[in-house]
N, C-alpha and C positions, 0 to 999 in steps of 0.2 A: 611262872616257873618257880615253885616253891619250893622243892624239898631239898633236902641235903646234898644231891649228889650237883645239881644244878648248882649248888654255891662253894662247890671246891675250890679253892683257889688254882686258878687259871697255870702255875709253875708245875703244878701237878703232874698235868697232860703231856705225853711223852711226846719229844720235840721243843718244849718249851724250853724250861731252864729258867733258873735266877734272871737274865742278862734279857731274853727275848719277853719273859714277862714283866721286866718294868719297861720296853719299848710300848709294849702292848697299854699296859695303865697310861702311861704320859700320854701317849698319840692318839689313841681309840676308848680311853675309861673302861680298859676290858681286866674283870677280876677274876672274872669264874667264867666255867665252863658255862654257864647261861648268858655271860655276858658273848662272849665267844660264839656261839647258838645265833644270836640276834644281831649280829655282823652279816647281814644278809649282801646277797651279791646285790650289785647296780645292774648289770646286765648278764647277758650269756652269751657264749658263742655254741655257733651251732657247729658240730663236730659232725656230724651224718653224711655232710656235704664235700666231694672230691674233685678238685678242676684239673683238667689237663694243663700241662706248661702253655700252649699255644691258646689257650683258654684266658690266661690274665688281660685284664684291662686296669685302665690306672684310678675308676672309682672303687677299687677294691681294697677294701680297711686289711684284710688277712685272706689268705688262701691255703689248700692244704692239698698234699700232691701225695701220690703215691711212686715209689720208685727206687731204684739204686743209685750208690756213688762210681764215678766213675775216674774220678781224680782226687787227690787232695795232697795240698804242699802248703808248708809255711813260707810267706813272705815277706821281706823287711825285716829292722833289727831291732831289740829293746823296745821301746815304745810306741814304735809303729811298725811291730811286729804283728801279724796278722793270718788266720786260716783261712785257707779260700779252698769250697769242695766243688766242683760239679757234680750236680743231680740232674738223674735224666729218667724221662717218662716214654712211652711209642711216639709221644706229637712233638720231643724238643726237648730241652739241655738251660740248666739254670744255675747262675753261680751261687751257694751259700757263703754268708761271711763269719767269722768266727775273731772278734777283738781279748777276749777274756775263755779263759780254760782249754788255751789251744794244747793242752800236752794231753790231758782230759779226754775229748773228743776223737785224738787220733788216734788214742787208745781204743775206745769205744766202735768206732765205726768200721765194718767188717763188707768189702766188695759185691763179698757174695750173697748178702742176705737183701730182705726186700723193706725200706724203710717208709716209714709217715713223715712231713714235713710240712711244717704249721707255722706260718709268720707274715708279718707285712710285707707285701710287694713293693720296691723303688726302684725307678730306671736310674742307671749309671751309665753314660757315656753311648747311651741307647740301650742300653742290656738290660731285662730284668733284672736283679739280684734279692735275696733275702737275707737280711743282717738280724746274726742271732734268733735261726728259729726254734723252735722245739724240733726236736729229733727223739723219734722209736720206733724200734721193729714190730712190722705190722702182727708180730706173734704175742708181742705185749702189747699191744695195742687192745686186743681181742679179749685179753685175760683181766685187764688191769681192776681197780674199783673205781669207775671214773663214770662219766654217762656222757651221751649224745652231745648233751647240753651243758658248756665248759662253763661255770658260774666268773664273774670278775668281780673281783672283792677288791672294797676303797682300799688303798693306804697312802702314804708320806715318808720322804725324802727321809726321814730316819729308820722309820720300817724296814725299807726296801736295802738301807748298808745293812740290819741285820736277817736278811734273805727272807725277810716276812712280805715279798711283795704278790701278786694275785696266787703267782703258783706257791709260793710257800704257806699261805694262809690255809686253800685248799688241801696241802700236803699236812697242816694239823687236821685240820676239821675232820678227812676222813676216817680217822679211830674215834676220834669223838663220839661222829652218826654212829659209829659199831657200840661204844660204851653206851652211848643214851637211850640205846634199845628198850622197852619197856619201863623208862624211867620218868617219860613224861606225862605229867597229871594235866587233865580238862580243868578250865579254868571257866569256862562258861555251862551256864545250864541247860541241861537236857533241850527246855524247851527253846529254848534260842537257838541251837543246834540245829533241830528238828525243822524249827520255821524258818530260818535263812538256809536252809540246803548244806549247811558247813562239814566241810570235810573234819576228820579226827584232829587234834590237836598234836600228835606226834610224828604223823602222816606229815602234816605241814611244814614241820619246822623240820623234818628230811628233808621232804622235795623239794623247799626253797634254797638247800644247797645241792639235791642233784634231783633236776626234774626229770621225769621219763618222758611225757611229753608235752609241747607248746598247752595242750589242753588244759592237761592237769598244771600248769606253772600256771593257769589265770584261776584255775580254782585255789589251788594256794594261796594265791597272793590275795585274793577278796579276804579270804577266811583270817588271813595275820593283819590286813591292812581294818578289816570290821573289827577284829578283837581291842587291835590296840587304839581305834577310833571308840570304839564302845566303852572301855574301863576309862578315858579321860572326858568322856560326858557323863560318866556315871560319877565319876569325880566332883565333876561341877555341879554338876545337878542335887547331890548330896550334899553338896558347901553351901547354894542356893537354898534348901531345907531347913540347913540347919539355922542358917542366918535369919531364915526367915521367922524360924519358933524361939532362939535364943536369945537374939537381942530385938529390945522394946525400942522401937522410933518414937519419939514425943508424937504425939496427935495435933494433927491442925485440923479443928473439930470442924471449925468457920470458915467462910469465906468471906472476909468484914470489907470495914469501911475501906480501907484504901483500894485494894484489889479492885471493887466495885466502882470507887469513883477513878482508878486508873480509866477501866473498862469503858466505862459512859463516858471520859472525859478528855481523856489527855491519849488516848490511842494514836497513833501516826498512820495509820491504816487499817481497813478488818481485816482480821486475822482468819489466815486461809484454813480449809477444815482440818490439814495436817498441823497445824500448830492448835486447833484446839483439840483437835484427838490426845496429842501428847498433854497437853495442860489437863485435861480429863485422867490419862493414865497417872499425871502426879499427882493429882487430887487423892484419886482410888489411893494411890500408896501413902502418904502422907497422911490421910484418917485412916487407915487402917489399926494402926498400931503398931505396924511393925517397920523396921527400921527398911528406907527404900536406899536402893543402888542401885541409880540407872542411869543407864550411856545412853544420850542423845546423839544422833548421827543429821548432819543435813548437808548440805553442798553450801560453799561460799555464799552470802548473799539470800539463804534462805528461813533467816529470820529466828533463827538460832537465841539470840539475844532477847528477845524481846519474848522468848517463852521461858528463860532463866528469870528474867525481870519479875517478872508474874508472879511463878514460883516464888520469888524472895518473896512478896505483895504478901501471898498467903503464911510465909512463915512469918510476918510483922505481925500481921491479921490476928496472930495465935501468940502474940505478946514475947516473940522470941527475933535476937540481932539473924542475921544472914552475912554471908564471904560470897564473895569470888575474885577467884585464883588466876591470872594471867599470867605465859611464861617468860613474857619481857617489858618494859618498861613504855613502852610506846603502845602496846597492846591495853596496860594496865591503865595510860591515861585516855586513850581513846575509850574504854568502857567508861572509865567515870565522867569523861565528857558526855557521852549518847545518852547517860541513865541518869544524870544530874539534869540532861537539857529534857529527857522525857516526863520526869519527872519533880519538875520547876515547878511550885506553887500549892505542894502538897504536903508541905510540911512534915517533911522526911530531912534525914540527917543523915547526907553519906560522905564518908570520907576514904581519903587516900592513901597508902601506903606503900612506898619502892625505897628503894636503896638509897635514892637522891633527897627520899623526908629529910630534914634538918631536925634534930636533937629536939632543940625545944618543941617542935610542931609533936615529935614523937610522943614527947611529956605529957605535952594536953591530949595527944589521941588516946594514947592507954588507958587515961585517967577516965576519958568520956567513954570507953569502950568498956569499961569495967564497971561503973554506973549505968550504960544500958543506953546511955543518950545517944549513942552512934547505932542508928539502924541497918546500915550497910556498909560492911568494908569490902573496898577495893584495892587489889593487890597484887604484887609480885612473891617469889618465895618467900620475901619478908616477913607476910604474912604467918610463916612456920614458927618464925623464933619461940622460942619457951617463955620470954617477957613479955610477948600479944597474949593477953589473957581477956576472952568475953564474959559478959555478966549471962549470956546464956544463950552461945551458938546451936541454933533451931536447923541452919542449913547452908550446905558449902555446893557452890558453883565451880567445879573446875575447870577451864578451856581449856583443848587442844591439851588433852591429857597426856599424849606421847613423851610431851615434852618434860612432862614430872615424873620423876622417878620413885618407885613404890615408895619405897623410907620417908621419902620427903612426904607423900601422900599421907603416909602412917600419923605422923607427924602433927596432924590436923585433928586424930580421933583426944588426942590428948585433953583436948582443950574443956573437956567437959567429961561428965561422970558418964553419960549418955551421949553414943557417936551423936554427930548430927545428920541429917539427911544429905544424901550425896548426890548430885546430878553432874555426871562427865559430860563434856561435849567436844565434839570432836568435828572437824568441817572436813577431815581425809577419811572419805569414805572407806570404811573397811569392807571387803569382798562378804559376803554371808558367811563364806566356808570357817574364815577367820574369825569372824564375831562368835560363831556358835561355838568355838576352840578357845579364842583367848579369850573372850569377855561370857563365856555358857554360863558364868552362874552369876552373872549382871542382869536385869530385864533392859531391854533395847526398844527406843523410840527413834522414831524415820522423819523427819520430815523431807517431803518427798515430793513437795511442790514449790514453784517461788512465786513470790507475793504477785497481783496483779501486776499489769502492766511492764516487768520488766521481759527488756528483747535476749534474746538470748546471743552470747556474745558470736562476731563473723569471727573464724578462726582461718588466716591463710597460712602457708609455707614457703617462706622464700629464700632465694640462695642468696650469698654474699655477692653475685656477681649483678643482681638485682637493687643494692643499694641507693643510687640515685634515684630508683624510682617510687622506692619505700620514702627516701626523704622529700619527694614530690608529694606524697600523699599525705604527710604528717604536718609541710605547711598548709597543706590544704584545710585538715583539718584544725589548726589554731586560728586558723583566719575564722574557723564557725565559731572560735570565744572554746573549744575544747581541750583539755590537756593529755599528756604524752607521757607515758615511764618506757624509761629504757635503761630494760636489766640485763646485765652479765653474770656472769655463773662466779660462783664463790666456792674453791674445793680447798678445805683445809691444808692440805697436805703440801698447798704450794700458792701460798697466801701472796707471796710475792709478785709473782706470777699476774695472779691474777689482779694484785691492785696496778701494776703496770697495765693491764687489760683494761679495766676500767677508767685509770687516765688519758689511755691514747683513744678509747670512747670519747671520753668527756670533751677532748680537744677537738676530734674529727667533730664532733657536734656540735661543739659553739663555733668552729670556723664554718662550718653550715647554714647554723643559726645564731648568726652574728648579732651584739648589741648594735643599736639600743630595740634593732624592731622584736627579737626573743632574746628571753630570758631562760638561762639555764639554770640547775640547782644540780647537788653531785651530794651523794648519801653512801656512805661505806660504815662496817663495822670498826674500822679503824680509826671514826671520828670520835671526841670525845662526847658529853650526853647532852651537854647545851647546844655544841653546834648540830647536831643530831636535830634536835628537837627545833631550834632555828630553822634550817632548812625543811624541815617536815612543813613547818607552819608558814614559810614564808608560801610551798606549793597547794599545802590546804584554801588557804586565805587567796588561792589565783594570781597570787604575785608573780610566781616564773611557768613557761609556759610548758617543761621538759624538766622530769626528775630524770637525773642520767644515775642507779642505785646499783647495787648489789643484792642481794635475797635477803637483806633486814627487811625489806619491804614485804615481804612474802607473806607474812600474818596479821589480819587485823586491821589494816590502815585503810579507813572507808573516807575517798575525796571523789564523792561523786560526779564532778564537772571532767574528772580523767576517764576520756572515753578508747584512748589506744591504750597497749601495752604491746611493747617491741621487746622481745627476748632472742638477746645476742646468744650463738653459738648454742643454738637450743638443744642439740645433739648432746650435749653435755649435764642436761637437768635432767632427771627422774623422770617420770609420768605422772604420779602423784604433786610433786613440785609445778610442775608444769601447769597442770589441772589448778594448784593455788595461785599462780601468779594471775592466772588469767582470770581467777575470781576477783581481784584488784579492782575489774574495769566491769562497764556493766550494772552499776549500780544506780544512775541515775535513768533518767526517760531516755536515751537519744540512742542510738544503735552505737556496739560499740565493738572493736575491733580486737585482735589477739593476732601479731604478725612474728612468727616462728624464722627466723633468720638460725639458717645452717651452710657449711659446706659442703660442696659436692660429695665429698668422701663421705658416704655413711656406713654406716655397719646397718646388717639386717636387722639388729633392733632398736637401731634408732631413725631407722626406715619406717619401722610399726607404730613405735611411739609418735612422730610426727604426724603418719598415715589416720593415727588414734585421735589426736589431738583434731585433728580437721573434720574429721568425721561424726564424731558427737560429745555432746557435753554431758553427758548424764555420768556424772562420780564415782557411781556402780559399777558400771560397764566398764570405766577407766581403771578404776581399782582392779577389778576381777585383772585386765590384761599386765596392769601392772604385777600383780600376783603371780602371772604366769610366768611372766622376765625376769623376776627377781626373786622370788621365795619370799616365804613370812616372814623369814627372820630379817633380812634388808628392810621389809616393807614396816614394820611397829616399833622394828627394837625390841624384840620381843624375850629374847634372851630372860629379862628379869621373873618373867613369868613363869618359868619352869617346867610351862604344859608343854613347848613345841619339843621338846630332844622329842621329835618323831625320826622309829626307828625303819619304817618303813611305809606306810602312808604319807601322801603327797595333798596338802589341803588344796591347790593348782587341780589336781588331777581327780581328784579321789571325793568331791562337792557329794554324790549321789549315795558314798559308802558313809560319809557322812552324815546324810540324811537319817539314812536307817538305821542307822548306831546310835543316833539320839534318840529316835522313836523308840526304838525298843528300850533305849535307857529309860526312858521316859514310863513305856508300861510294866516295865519291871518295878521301879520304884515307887509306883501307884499301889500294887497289889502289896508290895513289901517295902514299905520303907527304910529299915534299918537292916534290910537284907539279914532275917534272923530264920530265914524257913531252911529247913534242912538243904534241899534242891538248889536254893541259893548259899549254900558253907563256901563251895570253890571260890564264888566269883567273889564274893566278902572276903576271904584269906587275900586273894590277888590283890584287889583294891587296898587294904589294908598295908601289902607289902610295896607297892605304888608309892604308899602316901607317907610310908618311913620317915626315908631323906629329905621329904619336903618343907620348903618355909609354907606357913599357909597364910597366903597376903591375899585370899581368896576376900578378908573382908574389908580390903582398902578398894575400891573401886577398883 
């Protein structure tokens, strides 16, 4: 929507005013009548449809009745003053209630004529009633500018004091559709039109505030849900272009000495074909020339690590330092433990860096890092400051990206005249629908297999009322010499709360598992970083037999001899969270267990997520349903990225429109790159107007 008339400012529109369009800006970002335009309805009600009184039943959201009045009186004084009408149909007699503009309505309502009456059904005292319906004569009814299909448009507790609530948005929009007549420009090309079946573009953006019928409301909706799935692949897909011709990635021409006597020498396992597939596509990117951005994606435990590791191998190989970025401190020393101990005897130099460095240790690491003698750093955001300076960062490892915020990300290109090579990893599998959306102009690697030999973890569900026999199971298994986590849920919002939850755990547990024959350990965010890391090591090293934790543990912490995970009040964790907790365990040879402890009371979605969780472990699958529970924006944090304000596509729902909206992005900017052929001017203007107000962080990972 480009031209003039579509960016009028939104007070213009008769009905508005000063006062209703700054509700509109604060609540909705609506400035103009195109912002206005794209307020698409959430649902509709079907207007076509008439029940008799003796016809309601109590699953009915709204009903709508034909008929006269046959009484009305005010009742009560001042503020529980009150209009009460009876309506009556051939099958029965219904009371309306009227709280607000009773002088109003008794003016209005006339005996003898024959009205329409539109509203939620609630029994009182066994009565039907209708509280505040819409009321009019079935003669305006027949005339009005309205359709079949009554659209319901979002708003908020502020809107709604200034009478902006469904029926007043409606009661703007309709002069709107009469001004916007002949004023809206195609933004897509002929031939995209042609070959997706697509309705007109002004056709559209009517009908999706008054359809004529169900039919045409699904053909509209493909054609605004493809447009605006199409111009943010086309988006991405041009930012991928350009990244890819603009900026120079150093060359890692080699694949030298170390890499190769990693390979033949110090391997912990062969590497499954998904892990050399992905070492293959970083090679490809890495000698190319061109600078690589790629998201690695794999499920807990499937070896994620050890094709980062490589990766740095070849950036040494090509005489340049390597990073990687961890989001906590406990994550940062567990990597330089695993990549120190894999790589013992090979005459590499890698060091550490978190929050808890000591000064002088600081001194000498900058110093050797700036001379080049430090080949790997390991690190928490510390690793950002402006005083970490490489003699010549080849390649940055970021884990569990979510966790970094773009800026900070940005942060790392500093370090050098030429970014370095980026590789994101991420162990929360993102649903397809999402990756192609928030990460399209990233190239994505899967691993998709896990290493031999590991079982896949038993996942049960049990209730609170099953207790004793969960702690029958867990002496059992320490008696095999295995270890135990037992997590509670950690929600911000009521920290107290919940470290009270986690002490009366800790107690019911050790009076359970009483010294001297078990040992318990107890791990919260509220401990300081030594006792933190004490307790960690005292359960690594086998010393206690039961971490009783909160979700610190959730990232990173691999003690492969812990073959349960018990997660208290599980109805309370995510799907995703869920899915990481129970990557924890599982890690060594021995079968190993995930026991989901809830209450009776569940809600339907955390009925699915439990049901999910028992059912399979594949990341994908888990993500995808978590996608559907929750929306993208709960599921990334996605916000910082700018791509989702989706105004009307559903990445949940809409997987298939999004297929085809990047395919055809995809052959459009095959044939036209730079979208400069006449046939392509519209969708170039669009895209251009898209990409105004945007930051472009498209080239931070």
């Amino acid at each position: 929507m480009s031209n003039a008339f579509l960016q009028t400012p939104v007070e213009y529109l008769k009905g508005v005013g000063p006062q209703k369009a700054e509700i509109l800006k604060a609540e909705m970002g609506i400035f103009s009548y195109g912002d206005l335009l794209t307020l698409y309805p959430f649902r509709y009600v079907d207007r076509t449809k008439f029940y008799k009184i003796n016809e309601i039943t109590p699953d009915m959201p709204y009903v709508q009745i034909r008929g006269r009045f046959t009484r009305m009186k005010t009742i009560g004084e001042k503020r529980a003053k009150r209009l009460s009408a009876i309506f009556k149909d051939e099958s029965g007699e219904i009371e309306l209630v009227w709280f607000q503009g009773i002088k109003w309505m008794v003016d209005k309502f006339k005996g003898d004529k024959e009205y329409i009456v539109f509203g939620k059904p609630q029994l009182y005292n066994g009565k039907w009633n209708l509280a505040h319906p819409e009321v009019e004569e079935v003669s305006e009814a027949n005339t009005r500018l309205a359709n079949a299909w009554q659209p319901v448009y979002p708003s908020t507790e502020k809107m709604k004091l200034k009478a902006l609530d469904t029926k007043g948005i409606a009661r703007l929009m309709r002069p709107l559709l009469t001004l916007m007549h002949g004023k809206i420009e195609e933004t897509l090309p002929e031939r995209v039109i042609g070959k997706m079946k697509l309705i007109a573009r002004e056709e559209a953006v009517l009908q999706i505030h008054l359809p004529s019928t169900p039919e045409k409301l699904q053909k509209v909706e493909f054609r605004l849900k493809f447009e605006e799935l199409f111009f943010i692949q086309l988006k991405l897909l041009k930012l991928k272009a350009h990244r890819k011709e603009q900026f120079k990635g150093f060359v890692f021409g080699v694949v030298g000495e170390y890499f190769n006597d990693f390979y033949k020498n110090h391997l912990p396992f062969p590497l499954t074909n998904a892990q050399k597939r992905v070492i293959k596509e970083i090679r490809q990117d890495t000698g190319s020339g061109k600078h690589m951005n790629r998201l690695l994606q794999g499920d807990v435990g499937s070896g994620k690590t050890l094709v980062a590791l490589m990766t740095m191998l070849i950036a040494i190989d090509n005489g340049f330092q390597a990073a990687i970025m961890a989001p906590t401190e406990i994550l940062a020393n567990q990597h330089f433990e695993t990549i120190s101990s894999l790589l013992g005897g090979m005459n590499l130099r890698i060091a550490l860096l978190t929050g808890s460095t000591k000064t002088a240790q600081r001194r000498e690491l900058h110093a050797a890092l700036l001379s080049g003698e430090i080949h790997i750093l390991i690190g928490t955001h510390a690793l950002i400051e402006d005083i970490v300076q490489f003699k010549n960062l080849g390649m940055v490892v970021i884990d569990e990206q979510h966790r970094f915020g773009v800026e900070q990300r940005s942060r790392l290109w500093k370090k050098n005249l030429n970014p370095p090579h980026v590789l994101v990893m991420t162990a929360t599998p993102i649903p397809r629908t999402l990756a192609m959306t928030l990460y399209g102009d990233l190239d994505v690697s899967v691993i998709d297999e896990l290493p031999p030999g590991r079982k896949p973890v038993r996942t049960l569900h049990k209730f609170d009322s099953h207790r004793l026999e969960v702690f029958g199971f867990m002496k059992e298994q320490i008696k095999l010499k295995r270890q135990i986590y037992v997590v509670y849920p950690l929600i911000k919002e009521s920290e107290t709360m919940d470290y009270k939850d986690l002490q009366d755990g800790y107690e019911s547990i050790s009076r359970a598992f009483p010294l001297p024959e078990y040992k318990v350990s107890i791990l919260h965010g509220q401990m300081k970083t030594e006792a933190k890391d004490f307790e960690m090591k005292r359960f690594v090293k086998g010393e206690t037999n039961i971490m009783v934790a909160t979700t610190v543990i959730e990232v990173g912490v691999n003690v492969p001899n812990a073959s349960v995970m018990v997660i208290e009040s599980a109805e309370r964790f995510g799907l995703s969270q869920l899915h990481q907790l129970r990557g924890r365990v599982g890690r060594g040879a021995d079968q190993s267990f995930c026991i989901l402890m809830s209450s009776h009371k569940l809600s339907s979605d955390a009925k699915l997520r439990m049901n999910t969780m028992v059912r399979t472990s594949d990341g994908f699958e888990i993500a995808d349903v978590d996608l559907k529970l929750r929306g993208p924006g709960d599921i990334t944090g996605t916000q910082q990225s700018g791509i989702l304000n989706l105004k009307i596509a559903d990445l949940a729902q809409d997987a298939q429109i999004l297929t085809y909206a990047r395919n055809v992005a995809i052959d459009l900017l095959e044939e036209d790159p730079d979208l400069m052929k006449p046939e392509n001017k519209m969708a170039a203007e669009r895209l251009a107007e898209l990409e105004k107000d945007r930051t472009n962080w498209s080239r931070i990972s």
